[in-house]
TORZAVO-21549 format. One record per atom (N, C-alpha, C): residue number from 1; chain; atom name; z, y, x. Coordinates in nm, 3 decimals. Layout:
BEGIN
   i ch at      up   north    east
 NUM  A CA       Z       Y       X
...
END
This chain:
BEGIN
   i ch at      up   north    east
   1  A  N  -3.567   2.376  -0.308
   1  A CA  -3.489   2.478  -0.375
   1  A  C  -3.440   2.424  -0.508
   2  A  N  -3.306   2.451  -0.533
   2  A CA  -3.256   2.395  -0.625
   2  A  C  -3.262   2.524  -0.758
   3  A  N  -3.324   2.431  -0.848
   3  A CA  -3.299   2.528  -0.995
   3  A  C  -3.212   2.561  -1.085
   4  A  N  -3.166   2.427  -1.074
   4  A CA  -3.044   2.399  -1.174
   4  A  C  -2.855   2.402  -1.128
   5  A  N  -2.818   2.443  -1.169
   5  A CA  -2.681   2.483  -1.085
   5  A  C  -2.583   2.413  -1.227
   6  A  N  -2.484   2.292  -1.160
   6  A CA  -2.367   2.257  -1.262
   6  A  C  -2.232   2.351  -1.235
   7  A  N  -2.134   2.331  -1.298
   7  A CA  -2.035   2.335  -1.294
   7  A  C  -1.974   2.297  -1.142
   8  A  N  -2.037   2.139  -1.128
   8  A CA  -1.978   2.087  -1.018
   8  A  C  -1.965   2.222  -0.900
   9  A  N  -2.125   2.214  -0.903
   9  A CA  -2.139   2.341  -0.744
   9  A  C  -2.096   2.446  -0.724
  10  A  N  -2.019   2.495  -0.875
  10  A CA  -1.915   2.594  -0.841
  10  A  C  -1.809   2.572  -0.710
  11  A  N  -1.775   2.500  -0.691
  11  A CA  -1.697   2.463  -0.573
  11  A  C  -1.775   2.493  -0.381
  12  A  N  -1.866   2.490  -0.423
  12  A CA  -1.969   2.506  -0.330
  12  A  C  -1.986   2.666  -0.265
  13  A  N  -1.980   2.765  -0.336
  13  A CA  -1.980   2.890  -0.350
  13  A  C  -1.876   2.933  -0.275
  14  A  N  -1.897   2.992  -0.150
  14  A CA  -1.736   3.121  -0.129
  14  A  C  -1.791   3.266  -0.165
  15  A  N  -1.675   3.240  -0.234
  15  A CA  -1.668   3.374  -0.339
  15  A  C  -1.584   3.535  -0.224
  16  A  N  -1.559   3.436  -0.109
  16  A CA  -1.481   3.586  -0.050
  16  A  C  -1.607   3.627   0.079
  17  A  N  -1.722   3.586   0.010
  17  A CA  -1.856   3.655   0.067
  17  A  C  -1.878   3.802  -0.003
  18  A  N  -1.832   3.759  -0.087
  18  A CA  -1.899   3.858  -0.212
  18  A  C  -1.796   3.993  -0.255
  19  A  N  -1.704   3.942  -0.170
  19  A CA  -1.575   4.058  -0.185
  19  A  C  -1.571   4.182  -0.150
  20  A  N  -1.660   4.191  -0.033
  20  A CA  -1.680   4.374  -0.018
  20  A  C  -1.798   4.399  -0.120
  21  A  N  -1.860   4.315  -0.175
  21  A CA  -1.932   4.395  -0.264
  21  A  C  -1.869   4.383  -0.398
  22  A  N  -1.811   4.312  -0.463
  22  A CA  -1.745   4.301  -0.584
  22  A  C  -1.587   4.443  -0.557
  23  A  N  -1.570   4.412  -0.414
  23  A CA  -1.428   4.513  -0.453
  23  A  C  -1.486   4.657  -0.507
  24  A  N  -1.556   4.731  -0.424
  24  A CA  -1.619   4.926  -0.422
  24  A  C  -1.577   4.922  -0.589
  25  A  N  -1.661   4.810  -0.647
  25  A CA  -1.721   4.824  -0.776
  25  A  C  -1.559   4.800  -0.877
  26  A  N  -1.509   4.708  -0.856
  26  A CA  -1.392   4.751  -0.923
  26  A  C  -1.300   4.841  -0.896
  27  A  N  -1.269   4.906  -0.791
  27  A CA  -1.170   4.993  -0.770
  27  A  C  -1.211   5.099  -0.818
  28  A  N  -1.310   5.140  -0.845
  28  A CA  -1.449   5.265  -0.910
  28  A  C  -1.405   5.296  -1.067
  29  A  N  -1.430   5.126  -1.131
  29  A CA  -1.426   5.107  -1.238
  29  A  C  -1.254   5.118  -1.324
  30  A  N  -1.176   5.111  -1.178
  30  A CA  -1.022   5.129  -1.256
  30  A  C  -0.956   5.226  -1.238
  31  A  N  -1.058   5.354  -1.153
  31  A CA  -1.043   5.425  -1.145
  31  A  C  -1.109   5.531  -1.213
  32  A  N  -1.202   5.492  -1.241
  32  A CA  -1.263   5.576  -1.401
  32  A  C  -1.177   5.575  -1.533
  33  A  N  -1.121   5.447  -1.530
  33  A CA  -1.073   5.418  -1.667
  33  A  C  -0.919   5.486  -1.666
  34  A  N  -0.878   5.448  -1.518
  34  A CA  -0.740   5.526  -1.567
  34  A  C  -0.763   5.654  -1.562
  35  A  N  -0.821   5.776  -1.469
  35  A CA  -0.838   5.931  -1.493
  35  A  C  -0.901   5.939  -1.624
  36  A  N  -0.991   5.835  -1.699
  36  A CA  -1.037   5.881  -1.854
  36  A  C  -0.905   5.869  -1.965
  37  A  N  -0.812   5.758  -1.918
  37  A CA  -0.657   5.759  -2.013
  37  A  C  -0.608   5.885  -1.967
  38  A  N  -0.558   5.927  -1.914
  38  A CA  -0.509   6.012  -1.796
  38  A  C  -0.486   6.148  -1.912
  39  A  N  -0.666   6.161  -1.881
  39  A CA  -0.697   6.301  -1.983
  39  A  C  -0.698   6.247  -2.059
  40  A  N  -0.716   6.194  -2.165
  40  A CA  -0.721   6.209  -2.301
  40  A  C  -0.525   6.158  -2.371
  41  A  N  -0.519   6.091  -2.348
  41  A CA  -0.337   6.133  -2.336
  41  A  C  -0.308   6.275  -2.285
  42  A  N  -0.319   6.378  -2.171
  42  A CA  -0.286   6.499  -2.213
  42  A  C  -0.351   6.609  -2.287
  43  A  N  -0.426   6.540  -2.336
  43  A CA  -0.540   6.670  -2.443
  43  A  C  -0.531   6.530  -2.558
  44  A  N  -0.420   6.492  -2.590
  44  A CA  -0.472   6.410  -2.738
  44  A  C  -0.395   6.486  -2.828
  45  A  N  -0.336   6.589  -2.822
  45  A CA  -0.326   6.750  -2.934
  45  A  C  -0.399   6.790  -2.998
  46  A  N  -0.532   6.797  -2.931
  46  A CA  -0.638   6.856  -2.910
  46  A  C  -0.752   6.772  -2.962
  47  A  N  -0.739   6.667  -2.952
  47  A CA  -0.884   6.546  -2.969
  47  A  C  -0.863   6.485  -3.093
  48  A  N  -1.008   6.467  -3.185
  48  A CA  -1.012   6.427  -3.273
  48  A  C  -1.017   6.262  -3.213
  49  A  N  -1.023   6.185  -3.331
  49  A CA  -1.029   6.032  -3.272
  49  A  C  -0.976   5.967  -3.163
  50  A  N  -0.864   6.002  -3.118
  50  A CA  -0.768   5.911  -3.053
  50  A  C  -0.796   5.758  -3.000
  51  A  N  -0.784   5.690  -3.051
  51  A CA  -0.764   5.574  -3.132
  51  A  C  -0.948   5.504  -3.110
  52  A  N  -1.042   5.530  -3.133
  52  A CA  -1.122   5.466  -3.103
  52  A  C  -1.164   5.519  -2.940
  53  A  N  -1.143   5.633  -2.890
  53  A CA  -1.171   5.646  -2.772
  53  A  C  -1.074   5.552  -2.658
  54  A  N  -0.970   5.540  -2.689
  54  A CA  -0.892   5.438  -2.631
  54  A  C  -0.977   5.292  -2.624
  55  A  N  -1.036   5.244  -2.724
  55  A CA  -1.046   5.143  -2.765
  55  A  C  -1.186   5.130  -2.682
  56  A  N  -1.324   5.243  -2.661
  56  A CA  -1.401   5.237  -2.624
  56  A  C  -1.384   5.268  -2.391
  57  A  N  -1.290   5.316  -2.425
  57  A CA  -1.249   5.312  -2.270
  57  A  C  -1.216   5.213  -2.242
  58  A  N  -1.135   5.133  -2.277
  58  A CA  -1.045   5.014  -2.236
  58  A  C  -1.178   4.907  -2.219
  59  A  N  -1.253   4.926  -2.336
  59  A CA  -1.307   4.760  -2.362
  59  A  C  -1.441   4.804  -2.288
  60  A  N  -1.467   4.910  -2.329
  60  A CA  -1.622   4.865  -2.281
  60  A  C  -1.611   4.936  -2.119
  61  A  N  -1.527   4.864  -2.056
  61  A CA  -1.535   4.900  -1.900
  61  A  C  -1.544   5.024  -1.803
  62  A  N  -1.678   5.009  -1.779
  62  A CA  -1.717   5.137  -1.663
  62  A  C  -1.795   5.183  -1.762
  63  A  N  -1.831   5.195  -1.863
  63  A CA  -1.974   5.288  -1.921
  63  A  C  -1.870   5.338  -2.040
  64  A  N  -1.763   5.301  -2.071
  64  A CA  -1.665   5.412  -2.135
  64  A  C  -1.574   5.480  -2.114
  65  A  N  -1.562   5.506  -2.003
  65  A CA  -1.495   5.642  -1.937
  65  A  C  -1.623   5.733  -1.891
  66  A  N  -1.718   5.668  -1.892
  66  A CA  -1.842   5.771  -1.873
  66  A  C  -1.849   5.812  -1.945
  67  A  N  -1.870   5.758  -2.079
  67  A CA  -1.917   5.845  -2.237
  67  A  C  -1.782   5.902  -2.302
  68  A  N  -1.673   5.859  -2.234
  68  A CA  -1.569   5.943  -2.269
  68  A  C  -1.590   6.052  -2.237
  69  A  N  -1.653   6.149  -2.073
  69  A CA  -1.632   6.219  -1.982
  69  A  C  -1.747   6.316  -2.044
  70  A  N  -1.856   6.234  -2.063
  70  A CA  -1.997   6.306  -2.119
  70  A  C  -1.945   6.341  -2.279
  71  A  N  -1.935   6.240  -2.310
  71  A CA  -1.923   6.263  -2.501
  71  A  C  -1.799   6.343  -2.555
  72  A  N  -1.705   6.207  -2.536
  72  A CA  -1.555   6.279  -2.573
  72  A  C  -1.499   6.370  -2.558
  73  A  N  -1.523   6.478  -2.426
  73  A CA  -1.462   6.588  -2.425
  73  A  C  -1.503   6.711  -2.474
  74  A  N  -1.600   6.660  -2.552
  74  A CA  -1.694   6.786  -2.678
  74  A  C  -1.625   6.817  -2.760
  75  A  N  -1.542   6.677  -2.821
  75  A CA  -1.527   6.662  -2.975
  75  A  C  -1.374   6.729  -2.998
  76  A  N  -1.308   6.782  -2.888
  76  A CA  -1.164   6.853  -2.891
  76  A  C  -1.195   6.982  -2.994
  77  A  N  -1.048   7.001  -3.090
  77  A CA  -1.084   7.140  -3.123
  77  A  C  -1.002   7.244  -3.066
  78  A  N  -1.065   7.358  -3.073
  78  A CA  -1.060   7.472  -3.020
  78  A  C  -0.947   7.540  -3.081
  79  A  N  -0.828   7.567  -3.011
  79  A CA  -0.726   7.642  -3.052
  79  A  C  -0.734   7.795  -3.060
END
């Protein structure tokens, strides 16, 4: 059993093994992120902080359209 893995043996690897399990997980993840732009572009009237929620959706992947969904939609004010 080999421990050590180079660069080289990257070549070694098929990566379209791994494709039904890598796809679920991104189509999930770009689909969280766009319904979290989605709403907050039509309730950004309404939402304080704009501007870093963008910034925390975009970058930090799949776990910020979650805390957008949980967190962010608290912080709207009430007309």
């Amino acid at each position: 059993m080999k421990l050590h893995y180079g660069p080289s043996d990257i070549k070694d690897i098929d990566f379209m093994a791994f494709l039904p399990i890598i796809m679920p997980v991104i189509v999930v993840s770009t689909l969280l992120v766009l319904i979290a732009l989605i709403d907050l572009y039509r309730n950004r009237k309404t939402r304080k902080n704009v501007l870093p929620w963008i910034l925390v959706i975009l970058f930090a992947n799949t776990i910020g359209p979650i805390l957008y969904f949980v967190i962010g939609r608290k912080d709207c004010e009430r007309i």
